[in-house]
PyMOL Python script that loads the backbone (N, CA, C, O; Angstrom):
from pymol import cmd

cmd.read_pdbstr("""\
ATOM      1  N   UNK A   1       0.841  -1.171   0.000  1.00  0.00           N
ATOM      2  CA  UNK A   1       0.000   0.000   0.000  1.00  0.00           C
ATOM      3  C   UNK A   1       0.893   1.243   0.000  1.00  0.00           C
ATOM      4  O   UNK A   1       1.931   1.434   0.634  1.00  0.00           O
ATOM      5  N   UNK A   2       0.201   2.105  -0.922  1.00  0.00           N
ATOM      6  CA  UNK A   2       1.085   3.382  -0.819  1.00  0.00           C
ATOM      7  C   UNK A   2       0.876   4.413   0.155  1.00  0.00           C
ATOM      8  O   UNK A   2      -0.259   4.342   0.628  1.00  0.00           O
ATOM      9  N   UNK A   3       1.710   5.534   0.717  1.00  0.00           N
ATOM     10  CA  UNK A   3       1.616   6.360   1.470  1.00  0.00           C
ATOM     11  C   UNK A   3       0.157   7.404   0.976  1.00  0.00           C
ATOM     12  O   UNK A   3      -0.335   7.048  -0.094  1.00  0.00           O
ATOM     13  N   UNK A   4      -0.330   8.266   1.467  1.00  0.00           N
ATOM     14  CA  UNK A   4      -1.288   9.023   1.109  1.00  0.00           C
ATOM     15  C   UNK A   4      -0.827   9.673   0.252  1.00  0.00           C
ATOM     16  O   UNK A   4      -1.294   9.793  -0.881  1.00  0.00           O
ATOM     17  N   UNK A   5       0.529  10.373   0.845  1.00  0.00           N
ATOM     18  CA  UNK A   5       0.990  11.469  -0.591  1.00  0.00           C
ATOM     19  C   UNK A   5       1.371  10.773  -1.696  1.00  0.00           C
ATOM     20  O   UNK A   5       1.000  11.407  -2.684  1.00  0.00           O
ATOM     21  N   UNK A   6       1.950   9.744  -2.011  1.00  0.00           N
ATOM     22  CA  UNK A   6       2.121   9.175  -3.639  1.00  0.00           C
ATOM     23  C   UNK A   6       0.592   9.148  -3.776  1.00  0.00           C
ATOM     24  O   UNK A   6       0.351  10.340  -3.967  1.00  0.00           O
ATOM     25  N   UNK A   7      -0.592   8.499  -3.795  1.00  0.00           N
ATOM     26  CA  UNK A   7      -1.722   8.005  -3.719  1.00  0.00           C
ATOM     27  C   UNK A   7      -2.195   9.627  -4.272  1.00  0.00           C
ATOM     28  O   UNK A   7      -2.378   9.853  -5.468  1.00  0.00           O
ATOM     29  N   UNK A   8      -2.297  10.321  -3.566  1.00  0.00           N
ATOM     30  CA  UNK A   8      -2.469  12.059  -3.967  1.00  0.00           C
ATOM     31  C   UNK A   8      -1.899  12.130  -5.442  1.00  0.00           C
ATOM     32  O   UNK A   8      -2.613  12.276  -6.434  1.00  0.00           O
ATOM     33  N   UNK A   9      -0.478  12.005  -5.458  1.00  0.00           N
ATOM     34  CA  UNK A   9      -0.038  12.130  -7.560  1.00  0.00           C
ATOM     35  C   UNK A   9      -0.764  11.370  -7.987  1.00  0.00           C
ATOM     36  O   UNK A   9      -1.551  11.946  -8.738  1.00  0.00           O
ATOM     37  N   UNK A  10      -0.945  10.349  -7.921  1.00  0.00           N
ATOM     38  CA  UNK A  10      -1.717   9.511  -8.535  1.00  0.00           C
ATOM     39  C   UNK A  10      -2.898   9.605  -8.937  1.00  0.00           C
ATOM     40  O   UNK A  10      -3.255   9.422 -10.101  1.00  0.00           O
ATOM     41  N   UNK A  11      -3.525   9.867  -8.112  1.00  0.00           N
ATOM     42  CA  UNK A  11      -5.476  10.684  -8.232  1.00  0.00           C
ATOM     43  C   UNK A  11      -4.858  11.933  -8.663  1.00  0.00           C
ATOM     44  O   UNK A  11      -5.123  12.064  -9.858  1.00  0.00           O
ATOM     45  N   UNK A  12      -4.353  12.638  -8.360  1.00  0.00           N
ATOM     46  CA  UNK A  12      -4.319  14.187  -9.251  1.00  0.00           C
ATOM     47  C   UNK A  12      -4.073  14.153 -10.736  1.00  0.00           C
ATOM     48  O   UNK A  12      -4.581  14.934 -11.539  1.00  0.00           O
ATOM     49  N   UNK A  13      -2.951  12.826 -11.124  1.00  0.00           N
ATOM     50  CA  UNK A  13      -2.912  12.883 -12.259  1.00  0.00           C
ATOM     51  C   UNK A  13      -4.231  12.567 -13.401  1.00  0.00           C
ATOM     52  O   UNK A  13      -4.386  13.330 -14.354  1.00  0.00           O
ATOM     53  N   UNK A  14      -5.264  11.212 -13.164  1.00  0.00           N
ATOM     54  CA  UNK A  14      -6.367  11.166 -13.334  1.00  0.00           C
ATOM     55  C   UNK A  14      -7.650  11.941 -13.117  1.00  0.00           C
ATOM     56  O   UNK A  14      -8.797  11.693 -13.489  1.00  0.00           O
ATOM     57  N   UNK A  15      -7.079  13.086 -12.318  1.00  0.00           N
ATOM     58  CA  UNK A  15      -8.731  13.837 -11.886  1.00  0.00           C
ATOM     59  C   UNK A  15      -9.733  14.537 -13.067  1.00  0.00           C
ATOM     60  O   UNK A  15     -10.926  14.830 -12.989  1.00  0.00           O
ATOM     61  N   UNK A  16      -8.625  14.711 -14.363  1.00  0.00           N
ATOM     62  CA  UNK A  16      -9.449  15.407 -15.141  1.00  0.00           C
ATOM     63  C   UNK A  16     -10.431  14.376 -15.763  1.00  0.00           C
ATOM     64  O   UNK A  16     -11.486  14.800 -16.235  1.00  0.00           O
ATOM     65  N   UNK A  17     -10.179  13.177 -15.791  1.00  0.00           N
ATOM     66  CA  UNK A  17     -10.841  11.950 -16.293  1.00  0.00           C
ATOM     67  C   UNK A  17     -11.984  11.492 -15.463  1.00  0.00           C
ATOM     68  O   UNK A  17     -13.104  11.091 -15.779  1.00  0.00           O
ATOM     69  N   UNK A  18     -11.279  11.693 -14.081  1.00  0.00           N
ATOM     70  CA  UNK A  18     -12.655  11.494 -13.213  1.00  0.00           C
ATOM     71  C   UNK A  18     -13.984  12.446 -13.517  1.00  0.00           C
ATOM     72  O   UNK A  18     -15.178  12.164 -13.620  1.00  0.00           O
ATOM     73  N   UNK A  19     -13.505  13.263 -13.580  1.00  0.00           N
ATOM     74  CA  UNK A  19     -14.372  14.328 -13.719  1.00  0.00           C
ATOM     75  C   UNK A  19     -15.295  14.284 -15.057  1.00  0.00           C
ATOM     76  O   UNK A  19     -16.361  14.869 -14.869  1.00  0.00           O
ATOM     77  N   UNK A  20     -15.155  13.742 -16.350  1.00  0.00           N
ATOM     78  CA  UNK A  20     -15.647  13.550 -17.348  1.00  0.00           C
ATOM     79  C   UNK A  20     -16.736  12.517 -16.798  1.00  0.00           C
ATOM     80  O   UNK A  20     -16.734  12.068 -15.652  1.00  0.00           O
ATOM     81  N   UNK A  21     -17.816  12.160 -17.954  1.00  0.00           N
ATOM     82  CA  UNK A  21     -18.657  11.056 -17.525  1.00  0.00           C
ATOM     83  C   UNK A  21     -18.187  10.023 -18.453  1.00  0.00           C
ATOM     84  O   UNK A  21     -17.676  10.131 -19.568  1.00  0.00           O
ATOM     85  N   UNK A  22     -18.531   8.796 -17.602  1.00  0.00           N
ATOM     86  CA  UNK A  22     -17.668   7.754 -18.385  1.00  0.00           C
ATOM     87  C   UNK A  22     -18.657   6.446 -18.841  1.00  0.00           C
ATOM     88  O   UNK A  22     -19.472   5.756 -18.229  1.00  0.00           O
ATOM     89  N   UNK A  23     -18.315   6.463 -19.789  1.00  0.00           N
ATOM     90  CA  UNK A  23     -20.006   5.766 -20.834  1.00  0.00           C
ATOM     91  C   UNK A  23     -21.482   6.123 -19.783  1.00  0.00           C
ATOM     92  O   UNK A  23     -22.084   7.191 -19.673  1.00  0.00           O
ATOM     93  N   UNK A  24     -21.681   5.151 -19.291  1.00  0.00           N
ATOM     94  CA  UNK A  24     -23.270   5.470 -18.427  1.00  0.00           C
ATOM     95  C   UNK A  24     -23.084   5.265 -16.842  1.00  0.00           C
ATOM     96  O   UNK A  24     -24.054   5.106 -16.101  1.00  0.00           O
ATOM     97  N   UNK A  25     -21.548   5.285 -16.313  1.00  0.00           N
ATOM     98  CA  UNK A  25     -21.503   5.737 -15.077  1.00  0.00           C
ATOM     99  C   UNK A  25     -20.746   7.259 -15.247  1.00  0.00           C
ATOM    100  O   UNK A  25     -20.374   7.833 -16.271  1.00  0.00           O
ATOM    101  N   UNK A  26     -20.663   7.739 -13.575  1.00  0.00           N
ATOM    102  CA  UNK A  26     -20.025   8.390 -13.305  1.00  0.00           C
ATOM    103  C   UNK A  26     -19.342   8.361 -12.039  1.00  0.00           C
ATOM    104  O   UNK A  26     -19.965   7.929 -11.069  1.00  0.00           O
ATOM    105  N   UNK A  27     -18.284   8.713 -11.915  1.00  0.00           N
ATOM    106  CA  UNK A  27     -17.087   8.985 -10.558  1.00  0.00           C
ATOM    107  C   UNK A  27     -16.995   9.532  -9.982  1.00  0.00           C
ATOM    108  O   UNK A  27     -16.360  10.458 -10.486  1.00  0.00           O
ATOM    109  N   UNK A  28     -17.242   9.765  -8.855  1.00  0.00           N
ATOM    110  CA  UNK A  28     -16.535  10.999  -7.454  1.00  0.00           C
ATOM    111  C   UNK A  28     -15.446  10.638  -6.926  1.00  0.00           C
ATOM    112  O   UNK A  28     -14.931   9.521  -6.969  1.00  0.00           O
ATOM    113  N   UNK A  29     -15.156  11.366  -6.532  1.00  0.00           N
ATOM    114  CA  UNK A  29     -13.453  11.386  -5.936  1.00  0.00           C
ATOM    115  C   UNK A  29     -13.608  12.529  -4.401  1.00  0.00           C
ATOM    116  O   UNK A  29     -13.667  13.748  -4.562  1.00  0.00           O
ATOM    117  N   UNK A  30     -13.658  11.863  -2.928  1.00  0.00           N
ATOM    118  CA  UNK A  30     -13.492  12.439  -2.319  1.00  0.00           C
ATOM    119  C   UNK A  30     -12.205  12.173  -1.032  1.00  0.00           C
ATOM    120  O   UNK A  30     -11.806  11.067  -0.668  1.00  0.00           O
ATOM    121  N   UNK A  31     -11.840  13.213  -0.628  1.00  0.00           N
ATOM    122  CA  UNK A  31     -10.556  12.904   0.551  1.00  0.00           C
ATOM    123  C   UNK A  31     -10.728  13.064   1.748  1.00  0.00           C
ATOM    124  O   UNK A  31     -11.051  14.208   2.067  1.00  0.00           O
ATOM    125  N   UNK A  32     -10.610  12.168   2.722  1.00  0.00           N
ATOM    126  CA  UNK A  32     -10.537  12.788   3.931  1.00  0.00           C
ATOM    127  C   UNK A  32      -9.083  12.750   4.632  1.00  0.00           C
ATOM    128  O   UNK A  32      -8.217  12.294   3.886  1.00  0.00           O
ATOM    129  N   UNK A  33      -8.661  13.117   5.852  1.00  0.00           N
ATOM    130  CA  UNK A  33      -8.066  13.177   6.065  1.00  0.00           C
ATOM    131  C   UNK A  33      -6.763  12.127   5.836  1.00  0.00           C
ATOM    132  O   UNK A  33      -5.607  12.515   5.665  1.00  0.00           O
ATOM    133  N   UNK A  34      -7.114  10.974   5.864  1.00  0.00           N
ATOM    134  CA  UNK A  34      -6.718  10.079   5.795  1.00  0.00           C
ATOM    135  C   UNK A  34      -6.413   8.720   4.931  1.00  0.00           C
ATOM    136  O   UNK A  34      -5.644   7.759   4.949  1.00  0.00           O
ATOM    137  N   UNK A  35      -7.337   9.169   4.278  1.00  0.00           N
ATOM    138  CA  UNK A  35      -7.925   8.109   2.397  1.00  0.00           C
ATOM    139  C   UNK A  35      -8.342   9.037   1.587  1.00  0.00           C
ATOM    140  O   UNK A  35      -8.678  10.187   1.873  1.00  0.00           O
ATOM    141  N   UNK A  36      -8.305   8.326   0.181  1.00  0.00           N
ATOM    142  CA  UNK A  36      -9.146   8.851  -0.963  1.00  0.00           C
ATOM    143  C   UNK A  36     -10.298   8.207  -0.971  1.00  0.00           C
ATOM    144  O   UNK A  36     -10.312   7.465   0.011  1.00  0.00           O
ATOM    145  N   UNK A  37     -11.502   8.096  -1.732  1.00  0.00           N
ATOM    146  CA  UNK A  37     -12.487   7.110  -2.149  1.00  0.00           C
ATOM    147  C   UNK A  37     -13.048   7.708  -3.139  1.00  0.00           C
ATOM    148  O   UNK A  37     -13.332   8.905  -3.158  1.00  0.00           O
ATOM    149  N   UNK A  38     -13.289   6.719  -4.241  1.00  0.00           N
ATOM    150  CA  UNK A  38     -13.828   6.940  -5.404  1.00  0.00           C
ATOM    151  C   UNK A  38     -14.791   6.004  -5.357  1.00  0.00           C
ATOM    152  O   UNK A  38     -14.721   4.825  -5.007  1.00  0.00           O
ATOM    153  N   UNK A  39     -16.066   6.906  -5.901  1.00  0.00           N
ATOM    154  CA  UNK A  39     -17.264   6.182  -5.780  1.00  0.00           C
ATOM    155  C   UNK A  39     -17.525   6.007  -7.522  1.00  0.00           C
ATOM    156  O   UNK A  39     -17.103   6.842  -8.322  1.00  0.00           O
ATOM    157  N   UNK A  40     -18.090   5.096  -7.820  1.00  0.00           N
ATOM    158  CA  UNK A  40     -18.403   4.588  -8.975  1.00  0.00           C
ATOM    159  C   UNK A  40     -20.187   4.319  -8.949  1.00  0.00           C
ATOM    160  O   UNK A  40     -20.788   3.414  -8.369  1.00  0.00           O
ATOM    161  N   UNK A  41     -20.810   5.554  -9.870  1.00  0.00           N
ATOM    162  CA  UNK A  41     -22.546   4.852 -10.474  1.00  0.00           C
ATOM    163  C   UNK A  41     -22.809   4.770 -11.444  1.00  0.00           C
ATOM    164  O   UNK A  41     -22.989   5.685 -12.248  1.00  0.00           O
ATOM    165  N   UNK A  42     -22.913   3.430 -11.633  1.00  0.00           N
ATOM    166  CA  UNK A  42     -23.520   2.772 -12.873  1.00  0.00           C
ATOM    167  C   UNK A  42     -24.731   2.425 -12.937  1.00  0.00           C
ATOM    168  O   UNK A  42     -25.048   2.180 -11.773  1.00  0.00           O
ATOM    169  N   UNK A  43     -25.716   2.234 -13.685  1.00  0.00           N
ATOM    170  CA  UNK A  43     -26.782   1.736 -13.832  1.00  0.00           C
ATOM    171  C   UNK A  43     -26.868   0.306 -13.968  1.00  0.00           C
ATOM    172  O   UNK A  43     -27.949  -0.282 -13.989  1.00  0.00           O
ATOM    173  N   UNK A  44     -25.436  -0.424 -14.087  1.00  0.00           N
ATOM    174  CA  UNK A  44     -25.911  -1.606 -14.230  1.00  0.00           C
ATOM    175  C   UNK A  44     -24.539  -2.419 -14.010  1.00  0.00           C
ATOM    176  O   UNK A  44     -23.735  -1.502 -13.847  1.00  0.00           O
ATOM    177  N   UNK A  45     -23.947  -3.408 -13.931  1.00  0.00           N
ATOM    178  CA  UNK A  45     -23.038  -4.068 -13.269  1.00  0.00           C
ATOM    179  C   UNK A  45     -22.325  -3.825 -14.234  1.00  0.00           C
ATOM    180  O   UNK A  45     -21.392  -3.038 -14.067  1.00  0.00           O
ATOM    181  N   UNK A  46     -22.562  -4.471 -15.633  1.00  0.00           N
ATOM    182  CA  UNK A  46     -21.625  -4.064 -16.541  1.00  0.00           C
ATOM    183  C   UNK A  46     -20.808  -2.887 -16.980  1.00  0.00           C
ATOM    184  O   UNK A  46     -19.641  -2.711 -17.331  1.00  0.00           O
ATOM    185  N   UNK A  47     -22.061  -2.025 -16.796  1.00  0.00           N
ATOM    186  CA  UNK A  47     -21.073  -0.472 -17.020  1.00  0.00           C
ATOM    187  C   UNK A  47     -20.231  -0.288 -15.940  1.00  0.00           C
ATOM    188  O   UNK A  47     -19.239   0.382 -16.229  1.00  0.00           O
ATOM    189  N   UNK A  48     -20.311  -0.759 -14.480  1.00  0.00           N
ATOM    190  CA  UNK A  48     -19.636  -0.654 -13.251  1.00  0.00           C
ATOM    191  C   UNK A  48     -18.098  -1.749 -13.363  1.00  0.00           C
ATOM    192  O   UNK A  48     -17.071  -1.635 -12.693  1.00  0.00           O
ATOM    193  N   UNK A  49     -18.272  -2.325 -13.967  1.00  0.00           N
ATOM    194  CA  UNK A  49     -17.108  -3.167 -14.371  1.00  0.00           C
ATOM    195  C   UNK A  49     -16.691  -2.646 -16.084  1.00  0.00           C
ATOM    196  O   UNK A  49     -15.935  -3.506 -16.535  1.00  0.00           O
ATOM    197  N   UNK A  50     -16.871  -1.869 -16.817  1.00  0.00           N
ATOM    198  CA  UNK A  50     -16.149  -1.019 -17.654  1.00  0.00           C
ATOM    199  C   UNK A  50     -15.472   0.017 -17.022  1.00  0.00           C
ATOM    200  O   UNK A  50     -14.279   0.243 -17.225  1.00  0.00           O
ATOM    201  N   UNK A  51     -16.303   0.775 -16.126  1.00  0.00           N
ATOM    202  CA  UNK A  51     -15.657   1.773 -15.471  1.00  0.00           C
ATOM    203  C   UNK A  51     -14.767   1.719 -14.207  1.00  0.00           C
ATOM    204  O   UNK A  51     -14.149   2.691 -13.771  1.00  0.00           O
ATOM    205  N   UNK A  52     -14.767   0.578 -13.709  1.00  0.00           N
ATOM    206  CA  UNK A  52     -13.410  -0.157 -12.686  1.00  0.00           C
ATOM    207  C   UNK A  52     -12.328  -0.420 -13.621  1.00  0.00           C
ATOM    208  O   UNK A  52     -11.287   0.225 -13.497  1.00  0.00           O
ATOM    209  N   UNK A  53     -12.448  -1.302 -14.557  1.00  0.00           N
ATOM    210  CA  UNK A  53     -11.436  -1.708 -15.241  1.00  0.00           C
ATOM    211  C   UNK A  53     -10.469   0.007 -16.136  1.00  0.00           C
ATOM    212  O   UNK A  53      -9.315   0.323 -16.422  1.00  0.00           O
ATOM    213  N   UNK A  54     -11.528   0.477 -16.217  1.00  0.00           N
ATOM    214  CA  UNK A  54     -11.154   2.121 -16.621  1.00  0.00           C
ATOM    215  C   UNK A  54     -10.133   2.496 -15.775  1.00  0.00           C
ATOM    216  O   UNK A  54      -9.096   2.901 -16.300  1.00  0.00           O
ATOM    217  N   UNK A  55     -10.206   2.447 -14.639  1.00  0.00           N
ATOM    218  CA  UNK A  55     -10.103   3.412 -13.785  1.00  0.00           C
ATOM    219  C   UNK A  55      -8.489   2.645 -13.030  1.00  0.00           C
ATOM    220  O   UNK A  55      -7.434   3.232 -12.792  1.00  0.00           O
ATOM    221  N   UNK A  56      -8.807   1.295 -12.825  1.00  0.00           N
ATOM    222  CA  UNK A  56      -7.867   0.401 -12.791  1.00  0.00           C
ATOM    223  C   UNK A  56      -6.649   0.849 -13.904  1.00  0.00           C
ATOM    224  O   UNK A  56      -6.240   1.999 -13.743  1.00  0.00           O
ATOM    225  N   UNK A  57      -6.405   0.544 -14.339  1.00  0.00           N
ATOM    226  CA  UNK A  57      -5.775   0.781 -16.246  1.00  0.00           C
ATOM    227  C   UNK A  57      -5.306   2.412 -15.950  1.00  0.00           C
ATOM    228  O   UNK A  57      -4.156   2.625 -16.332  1.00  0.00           O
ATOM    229  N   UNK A  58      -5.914   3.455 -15.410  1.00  0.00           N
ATOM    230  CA  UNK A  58      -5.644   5.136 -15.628  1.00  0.00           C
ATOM    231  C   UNK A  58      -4.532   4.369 -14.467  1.00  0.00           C
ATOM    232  O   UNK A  58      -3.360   4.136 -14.764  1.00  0.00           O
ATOM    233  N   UNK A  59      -5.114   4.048 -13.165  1.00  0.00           N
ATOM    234  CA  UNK A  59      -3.899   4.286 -12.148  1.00  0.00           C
ATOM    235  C   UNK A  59      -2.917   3.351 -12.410  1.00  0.00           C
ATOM    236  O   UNK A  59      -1.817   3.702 -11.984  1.00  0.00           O
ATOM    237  N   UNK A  60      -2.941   2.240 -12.987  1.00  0.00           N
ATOM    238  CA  UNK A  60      -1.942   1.701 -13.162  1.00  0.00           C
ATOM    239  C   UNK A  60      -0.694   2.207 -14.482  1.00  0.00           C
ATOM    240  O   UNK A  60       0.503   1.922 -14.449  1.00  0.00           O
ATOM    241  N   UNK A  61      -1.178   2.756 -15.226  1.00  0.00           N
ATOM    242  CA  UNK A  61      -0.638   3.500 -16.034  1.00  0.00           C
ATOM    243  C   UNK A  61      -0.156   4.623 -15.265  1.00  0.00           C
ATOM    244  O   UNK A  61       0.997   4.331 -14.947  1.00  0.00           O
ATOM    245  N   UNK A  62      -0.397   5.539 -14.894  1.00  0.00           N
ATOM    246  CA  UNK A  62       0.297   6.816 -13.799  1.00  0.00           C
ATOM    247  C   UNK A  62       0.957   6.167 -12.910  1.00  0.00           C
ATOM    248  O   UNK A  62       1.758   6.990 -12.466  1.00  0.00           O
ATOM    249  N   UNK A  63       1.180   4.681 -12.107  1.00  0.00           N
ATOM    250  CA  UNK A  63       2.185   3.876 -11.308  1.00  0.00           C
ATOM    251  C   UNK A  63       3.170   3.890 -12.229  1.00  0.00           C
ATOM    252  O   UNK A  63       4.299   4.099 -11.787  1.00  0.00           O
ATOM    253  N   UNK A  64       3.053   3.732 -13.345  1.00  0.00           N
ATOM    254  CA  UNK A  64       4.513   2.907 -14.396  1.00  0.00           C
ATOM    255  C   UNK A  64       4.794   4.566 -14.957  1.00  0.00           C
ATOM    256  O   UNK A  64       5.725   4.811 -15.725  1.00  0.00           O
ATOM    257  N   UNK A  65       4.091   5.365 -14.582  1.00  0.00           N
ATOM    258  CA  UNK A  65       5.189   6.698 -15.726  1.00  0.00           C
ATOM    259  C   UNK A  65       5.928   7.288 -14.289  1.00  0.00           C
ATOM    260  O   UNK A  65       7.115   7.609 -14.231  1.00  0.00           O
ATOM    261  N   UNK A  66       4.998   7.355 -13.189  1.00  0.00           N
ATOM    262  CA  UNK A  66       6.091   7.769 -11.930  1.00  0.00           C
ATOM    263  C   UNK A  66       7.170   6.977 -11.448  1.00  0.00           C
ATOM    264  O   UNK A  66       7.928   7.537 -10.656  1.00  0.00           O
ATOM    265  N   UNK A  67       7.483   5.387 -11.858  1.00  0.00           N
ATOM    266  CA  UNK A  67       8.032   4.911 -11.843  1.00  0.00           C
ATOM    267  C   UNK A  67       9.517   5.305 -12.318  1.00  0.00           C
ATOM    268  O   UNK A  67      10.564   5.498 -11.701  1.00  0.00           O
ATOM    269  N   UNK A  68       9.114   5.345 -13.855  1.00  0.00           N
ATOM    270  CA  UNK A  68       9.986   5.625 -14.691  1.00  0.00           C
ATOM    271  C   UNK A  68      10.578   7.074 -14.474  1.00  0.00           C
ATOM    272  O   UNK A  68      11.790   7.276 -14.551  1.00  0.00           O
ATOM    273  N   UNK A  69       9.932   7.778 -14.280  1.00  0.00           N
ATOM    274  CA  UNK A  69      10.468   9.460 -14.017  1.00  0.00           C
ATOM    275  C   UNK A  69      11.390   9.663 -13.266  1.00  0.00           C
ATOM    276  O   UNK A  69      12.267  10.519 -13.381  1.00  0.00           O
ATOM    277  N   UNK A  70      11.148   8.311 -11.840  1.00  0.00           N
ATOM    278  CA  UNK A  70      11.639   8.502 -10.675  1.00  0.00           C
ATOM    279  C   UNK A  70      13.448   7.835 -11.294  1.00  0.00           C
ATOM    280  O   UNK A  70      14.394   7.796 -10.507  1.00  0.00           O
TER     281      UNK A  70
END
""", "prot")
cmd.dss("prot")
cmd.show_as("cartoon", "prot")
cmd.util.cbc("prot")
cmd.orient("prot")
């Protein structure tokens, strides 16, 4: 598990994506002190598993370019 602040680049780098609507769900992104949580609504399981696997895929992609930078 990562620290909060890497976890922070990470969601910052994706936020503009969150923020778009994504086929027939949509994403929130909120912080508390201590965690992030991204909420995912879909209308239906399938679109909720397009938009995990989405979302999966953005952060794992922003893991491998901070990787590399570093």
């Amino acid at each position: 598990m990562l620290p909060k602040d890497q976890y922070r680049r990470h969601i910052r780098a994706i936020e503009p994506e969150l923020t778009m609507p994504l086929g027939r769900s949509t994403i929130r992104l909120e912080e508390s002190p201590g965690d992030f949580y991204i909420y995912i609504s879909s209308p239906d399981i399938v679109s909720f598993k397009a938009s995990l696997s989405s979302l999966t895929r953005w952060l794992s992609l922003v893991e491998r370019v901070h990787e590399e930078v570093e």
